[in-house]
N, C-alpha and C positions, 0 to 999 in steps of 0.2 A: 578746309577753311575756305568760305567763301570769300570773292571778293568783293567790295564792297563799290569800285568804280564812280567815284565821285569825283568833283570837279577839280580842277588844279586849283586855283584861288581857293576854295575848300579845304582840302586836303594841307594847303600850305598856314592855314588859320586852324586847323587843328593840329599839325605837327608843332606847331611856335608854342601852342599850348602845351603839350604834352611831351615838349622838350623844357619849356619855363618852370613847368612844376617839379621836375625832378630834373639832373644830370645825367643826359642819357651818352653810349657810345654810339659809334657813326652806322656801328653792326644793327644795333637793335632801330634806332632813328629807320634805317636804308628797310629794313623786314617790315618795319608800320607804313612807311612809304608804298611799298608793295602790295601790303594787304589794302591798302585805297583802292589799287586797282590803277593805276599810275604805270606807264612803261620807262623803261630806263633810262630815256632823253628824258624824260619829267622827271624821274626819281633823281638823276643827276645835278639837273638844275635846280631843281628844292634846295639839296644837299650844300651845292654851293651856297645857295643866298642863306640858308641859314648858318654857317660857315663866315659868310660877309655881318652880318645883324648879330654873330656872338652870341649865338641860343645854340649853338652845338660848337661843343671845344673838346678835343679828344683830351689833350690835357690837364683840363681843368677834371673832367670824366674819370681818369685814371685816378688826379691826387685823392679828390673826395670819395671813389670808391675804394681808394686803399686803406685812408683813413679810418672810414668808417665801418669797414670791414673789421679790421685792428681792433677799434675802440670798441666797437659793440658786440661782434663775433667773435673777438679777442681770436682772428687766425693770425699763424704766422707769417712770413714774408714769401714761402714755397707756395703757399696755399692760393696766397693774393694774386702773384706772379702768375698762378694758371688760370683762375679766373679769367685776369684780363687777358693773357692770349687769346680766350676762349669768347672775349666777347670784339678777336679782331683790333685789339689796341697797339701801338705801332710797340718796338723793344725798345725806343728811345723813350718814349713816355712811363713804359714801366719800370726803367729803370729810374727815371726821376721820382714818381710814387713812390717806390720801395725807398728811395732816399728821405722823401719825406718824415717817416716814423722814423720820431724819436729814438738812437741804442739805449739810452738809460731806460724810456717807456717801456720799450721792447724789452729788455732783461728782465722789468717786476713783472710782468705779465705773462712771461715764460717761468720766472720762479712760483709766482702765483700758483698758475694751471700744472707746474708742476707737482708742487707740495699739498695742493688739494688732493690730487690725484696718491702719491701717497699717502696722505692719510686714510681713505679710502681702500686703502691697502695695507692696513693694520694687522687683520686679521689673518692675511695670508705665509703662514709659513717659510713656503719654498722661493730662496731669494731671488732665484731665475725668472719664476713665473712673474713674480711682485713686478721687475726688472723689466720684461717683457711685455706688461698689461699696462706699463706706465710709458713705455716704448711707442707703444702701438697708441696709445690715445694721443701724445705728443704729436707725432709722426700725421696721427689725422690732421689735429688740428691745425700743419702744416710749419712746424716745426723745422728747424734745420738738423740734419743727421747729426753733425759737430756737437748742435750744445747739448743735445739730446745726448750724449756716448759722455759728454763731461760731467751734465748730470747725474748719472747712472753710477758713471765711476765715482763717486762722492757715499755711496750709497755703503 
């Protein structure tokens, strides 16, 4: 990827943007700072002022990406939780996220995606397998091993 070496005043009027339009983390913000073409006393100082002007909040970044992670990708809370390690979000922030989703929300959405899934599994005979292919889709979705082994045992 090339880079593209433009101006600091530039670069700081396109990052405002491209932080206003979505909530971004400090990970991804600091790699587009980069790709301007910006050295790390610039990339630094950007980081703070927009930090000061409240167009990048690690915080605010976690709740809405945990949120809407849940709501729309309907993942679990394992799943959420590595995401944002992976996009560099502090443990204190993601533990406030994960606090945010609702336990009632969270239980229909796990019974939901569970009971689709065996229905789904109608057809199949061997109660292991059943067991196991309802296991393993949970488990993607990022399910916790517990409710996953309560569900099963119900079965």
């Amino acid at each position: 990827m090339r880079a593209l070496n433009i101006g600091t005043e530039k670069a700081i009027q396109k990052i405002k943007h491209y932080c206003a339009y979505q909530e971004r983390s400090h990970k991804e913000v600091k790699e587009k700072l980069y790709s301007f073409g910006l050295y790390k006393y610039e990339v630094e100082e950007v980081l703070s002022q927009l930090i000061e002007e409240n167009y990048l909040n690690e915080e605010r970044f976690a709740i809405a990406f945990a949120g809407g992670r849940f709501r729309i990708k309907q993942w679990g809370k394992t799943k959420i939780r590595y995401e944002l390690k992976l996009r560099g979000v502090s443990e204190y922030n993601i533990r406030k996220a994960i606090a945010g989703i609702e336990a009632e929300d969270y239980e229909k959405t796990f019974n939901k995606l569970a009971n689709a899934k065996l229905a789904t599994q109608k057809s199949e005979k061997n109660i292991f397998v059943k067991k196991s292919k309802i296991q393993q889709f949970l488990l993607q979705k990022g399910f916790e091993h517990t409710m996953i082994s309560n569900f099963l045992k119900q079965l």
